[in-house]
Backbone as CSV, one residue per row, in Angstrom:
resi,resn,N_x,N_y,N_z,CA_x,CA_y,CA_z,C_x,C_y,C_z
1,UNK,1.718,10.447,-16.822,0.735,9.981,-15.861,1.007,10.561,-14.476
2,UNK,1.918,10.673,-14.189,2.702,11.745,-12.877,2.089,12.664,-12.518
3,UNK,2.842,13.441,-13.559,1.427,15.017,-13.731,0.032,14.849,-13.607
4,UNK,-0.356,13.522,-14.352,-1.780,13.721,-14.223,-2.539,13.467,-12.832
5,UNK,-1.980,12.505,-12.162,-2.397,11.659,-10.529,-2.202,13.257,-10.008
6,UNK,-1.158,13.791,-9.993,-0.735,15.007,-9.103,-2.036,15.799,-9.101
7,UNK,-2.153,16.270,-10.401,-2.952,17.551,-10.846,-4.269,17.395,-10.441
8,UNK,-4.529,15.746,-10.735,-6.200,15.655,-10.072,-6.204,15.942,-8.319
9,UNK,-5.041,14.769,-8.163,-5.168,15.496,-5.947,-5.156,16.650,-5.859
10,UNK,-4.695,17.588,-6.889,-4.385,19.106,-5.826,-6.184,19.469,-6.464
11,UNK,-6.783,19.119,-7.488,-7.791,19.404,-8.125,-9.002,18.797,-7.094
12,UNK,-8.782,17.978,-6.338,-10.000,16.979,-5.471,-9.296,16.621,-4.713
13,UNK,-8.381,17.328,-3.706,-7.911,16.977,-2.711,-8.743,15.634,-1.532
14,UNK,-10.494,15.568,-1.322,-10.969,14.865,-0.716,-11.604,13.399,-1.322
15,UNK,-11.131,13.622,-2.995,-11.387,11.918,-3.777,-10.398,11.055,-3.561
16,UNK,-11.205,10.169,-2.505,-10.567,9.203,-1.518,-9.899,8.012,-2.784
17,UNK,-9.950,8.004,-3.752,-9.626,6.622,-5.106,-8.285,7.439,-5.419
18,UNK,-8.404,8.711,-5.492,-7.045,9.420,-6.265,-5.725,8.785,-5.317
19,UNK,-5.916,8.861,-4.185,-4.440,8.659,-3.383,-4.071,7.226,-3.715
20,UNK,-5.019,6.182,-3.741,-4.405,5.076,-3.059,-4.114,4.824,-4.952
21,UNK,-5.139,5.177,-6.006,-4.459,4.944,-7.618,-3.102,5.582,-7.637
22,UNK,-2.917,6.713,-7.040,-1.658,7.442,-7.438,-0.659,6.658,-6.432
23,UNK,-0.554,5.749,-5.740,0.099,5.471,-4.534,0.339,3.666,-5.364
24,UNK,-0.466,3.302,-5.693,-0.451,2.063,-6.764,0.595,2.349,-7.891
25,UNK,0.398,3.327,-8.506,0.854,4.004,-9.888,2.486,3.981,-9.420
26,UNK,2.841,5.017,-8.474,4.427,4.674,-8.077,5.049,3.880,-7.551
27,UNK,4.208,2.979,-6.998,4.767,1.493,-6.753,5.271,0.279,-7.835
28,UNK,3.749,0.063,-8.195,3.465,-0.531,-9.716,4.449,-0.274,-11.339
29,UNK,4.242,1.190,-11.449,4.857,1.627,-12.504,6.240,2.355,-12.143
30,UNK,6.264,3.159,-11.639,7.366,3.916,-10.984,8.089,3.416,-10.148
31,UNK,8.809,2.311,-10.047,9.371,1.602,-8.548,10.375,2.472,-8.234
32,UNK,10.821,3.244,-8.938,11.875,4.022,-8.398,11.371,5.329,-7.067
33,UNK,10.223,5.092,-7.400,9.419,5.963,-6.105,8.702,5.297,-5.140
34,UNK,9.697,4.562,-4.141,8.818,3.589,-3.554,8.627,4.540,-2.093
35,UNK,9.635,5.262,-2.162,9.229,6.294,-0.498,8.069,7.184,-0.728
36,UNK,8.064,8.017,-2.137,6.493,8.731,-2.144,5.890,7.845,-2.636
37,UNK,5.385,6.838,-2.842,4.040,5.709,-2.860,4.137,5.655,-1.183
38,UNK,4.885,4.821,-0.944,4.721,5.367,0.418,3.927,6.003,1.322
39,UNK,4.481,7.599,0.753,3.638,9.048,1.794,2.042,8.970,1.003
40,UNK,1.914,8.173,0.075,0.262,8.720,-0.617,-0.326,7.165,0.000
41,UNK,0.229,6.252,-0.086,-0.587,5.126,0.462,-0.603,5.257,2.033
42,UNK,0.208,5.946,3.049,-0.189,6.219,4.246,-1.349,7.326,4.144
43,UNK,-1.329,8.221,3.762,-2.756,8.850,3.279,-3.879,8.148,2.874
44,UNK,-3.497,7.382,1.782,-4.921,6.486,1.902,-5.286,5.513,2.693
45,UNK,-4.404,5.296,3.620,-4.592,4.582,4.343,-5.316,4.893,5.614
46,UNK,-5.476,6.628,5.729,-5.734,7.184,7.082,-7.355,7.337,6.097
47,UNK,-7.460,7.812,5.150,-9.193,8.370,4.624,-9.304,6.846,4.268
48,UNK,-9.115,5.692,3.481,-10.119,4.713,3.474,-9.192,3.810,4.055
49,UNK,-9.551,3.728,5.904,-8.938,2.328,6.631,-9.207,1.287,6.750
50,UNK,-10.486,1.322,5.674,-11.278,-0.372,5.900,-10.903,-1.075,4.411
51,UNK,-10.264,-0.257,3.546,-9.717,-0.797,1.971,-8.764,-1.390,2.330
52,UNK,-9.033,-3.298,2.017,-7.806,-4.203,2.509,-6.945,-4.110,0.996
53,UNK,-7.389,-3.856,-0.020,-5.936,-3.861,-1.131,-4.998,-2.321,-0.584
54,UNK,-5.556,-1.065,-0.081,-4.909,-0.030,0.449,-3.835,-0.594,1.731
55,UNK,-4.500,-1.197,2.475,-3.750,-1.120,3.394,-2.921,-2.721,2.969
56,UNK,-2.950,-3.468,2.425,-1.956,-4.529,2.048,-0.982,-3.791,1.552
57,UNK,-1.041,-2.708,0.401,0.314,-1.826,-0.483,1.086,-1.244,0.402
58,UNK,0.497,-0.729,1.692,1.027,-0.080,2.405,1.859,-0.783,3.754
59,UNK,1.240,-1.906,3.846,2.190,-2.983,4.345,3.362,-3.500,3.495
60,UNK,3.136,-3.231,2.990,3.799,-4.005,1.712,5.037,-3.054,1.568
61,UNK,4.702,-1.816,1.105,6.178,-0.586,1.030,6.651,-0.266,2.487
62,UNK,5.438,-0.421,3.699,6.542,-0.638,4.715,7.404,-1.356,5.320
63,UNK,7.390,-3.068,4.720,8.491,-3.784,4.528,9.093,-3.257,3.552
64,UNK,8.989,-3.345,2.596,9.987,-2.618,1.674,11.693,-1.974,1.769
65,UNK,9.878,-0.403,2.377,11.228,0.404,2.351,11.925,0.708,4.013
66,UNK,11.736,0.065,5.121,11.687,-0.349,6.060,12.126,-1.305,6.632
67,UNK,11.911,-2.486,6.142,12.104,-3.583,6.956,11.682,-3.988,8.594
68,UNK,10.376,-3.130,8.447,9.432,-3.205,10.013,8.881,-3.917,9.855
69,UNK,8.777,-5.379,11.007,7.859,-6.532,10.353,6.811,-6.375,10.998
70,UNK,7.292,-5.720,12.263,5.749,-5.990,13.111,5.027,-4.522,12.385
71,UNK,5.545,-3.447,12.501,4.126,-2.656,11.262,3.586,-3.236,10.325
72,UNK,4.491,-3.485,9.462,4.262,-3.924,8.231,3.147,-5.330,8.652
73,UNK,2.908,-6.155,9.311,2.219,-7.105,10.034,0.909,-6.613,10.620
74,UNK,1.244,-5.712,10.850,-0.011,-4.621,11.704,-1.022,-4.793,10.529
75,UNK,-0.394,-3.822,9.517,-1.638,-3.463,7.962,-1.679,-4.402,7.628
76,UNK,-0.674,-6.076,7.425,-1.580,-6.870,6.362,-2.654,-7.387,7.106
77,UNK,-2.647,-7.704,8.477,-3.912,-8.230,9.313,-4.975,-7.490,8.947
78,UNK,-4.726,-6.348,9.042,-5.942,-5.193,8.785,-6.356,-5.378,7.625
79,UNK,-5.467,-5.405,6.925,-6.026,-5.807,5.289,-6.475,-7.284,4.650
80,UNK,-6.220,-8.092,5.400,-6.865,-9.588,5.517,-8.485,-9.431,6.286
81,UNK,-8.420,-8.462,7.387,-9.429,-8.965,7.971,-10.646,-8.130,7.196
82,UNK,-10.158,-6.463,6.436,-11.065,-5.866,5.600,-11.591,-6.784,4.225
83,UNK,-10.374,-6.882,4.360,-10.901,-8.194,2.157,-10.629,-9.286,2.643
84,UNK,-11.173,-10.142,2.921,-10.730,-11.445,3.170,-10.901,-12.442,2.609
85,UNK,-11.334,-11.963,1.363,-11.677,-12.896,-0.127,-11.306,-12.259,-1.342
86,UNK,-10.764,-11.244,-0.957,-9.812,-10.702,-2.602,-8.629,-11.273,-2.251
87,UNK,-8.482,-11.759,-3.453,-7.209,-12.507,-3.915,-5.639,-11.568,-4.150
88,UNK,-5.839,-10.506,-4.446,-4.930,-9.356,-4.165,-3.830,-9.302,-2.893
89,UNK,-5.543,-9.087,-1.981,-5.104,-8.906,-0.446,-4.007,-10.041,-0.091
90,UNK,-4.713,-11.216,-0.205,-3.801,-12.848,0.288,-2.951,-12.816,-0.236
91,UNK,-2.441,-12.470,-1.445,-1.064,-12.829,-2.558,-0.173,-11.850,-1.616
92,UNK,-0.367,-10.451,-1.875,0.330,-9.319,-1.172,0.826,-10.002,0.098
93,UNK,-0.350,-10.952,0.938,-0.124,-10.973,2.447,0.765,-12.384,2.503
94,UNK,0.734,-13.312,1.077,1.424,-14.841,1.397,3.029,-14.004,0.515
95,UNK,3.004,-13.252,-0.453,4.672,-12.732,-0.646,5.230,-12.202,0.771
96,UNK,4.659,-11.574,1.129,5.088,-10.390,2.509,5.606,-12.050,3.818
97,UNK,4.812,-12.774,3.847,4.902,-13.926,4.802,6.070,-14.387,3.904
98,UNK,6.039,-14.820,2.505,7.123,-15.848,2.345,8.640,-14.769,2.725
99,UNK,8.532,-13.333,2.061,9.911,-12.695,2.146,10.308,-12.502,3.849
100,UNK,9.421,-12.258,4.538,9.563,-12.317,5.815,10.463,-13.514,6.393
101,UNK,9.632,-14.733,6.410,10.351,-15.934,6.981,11.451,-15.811,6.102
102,UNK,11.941,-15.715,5.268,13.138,-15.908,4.424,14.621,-15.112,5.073
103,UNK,13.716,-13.822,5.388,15.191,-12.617,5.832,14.936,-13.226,7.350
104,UNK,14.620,-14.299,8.039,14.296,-14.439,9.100,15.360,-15.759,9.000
105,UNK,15.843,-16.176,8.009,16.781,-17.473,8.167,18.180,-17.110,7.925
């Protein structure tokens, strides 16, 4: 599946669904690639900035792999205030709140 996410971006470099699936895909499936999910969900994050499940993942690996709360805080707002009724968005944004307050005690 690697090969395949790859081969389609270099194939449709401007199909805005390929980055943020392939950026899902190494998060999701691949956790061992949480820095390139990462570099493809900041990409999708710059072509679709109003996709609140995009920009929640990407809050999400920048706590992660980071530990920046106020970025990482930046995108889930953004991504609450884009979806603010997908259930995705809120889960992503109430884990990110609970792990937050937690490394905060």
């Amino acid at each position: 599946m690697d090969e395949y996410h790859q081969n389609m971006i270099r194939t449709y470099p401007g199909e805005a669904l390929l980055l943020p699936n392939y950026a899902k895909f190494l998060k999701e499936v691949r956790g061992d690639l949480l820095k390139k999910a990462e570099e493809y969900c900041r990409k999708a994050a710059f072509v679709r900035p109003d996709d609140g499940e995009v920009l929640s993942t990407y809050g999400d690996l920048i706590w992660v792999n980071h530990g920046d709360e106020a970025l990482a805080q930046t995108y889930f707002d953004r991504a609450v205030k884009a979806s603010p009724n997908n259930c995705h968005v809120l889960a992503s944004y109430a884990r990110y709140l609970w792990t937050a307050e937690k490394d905060d005690d």
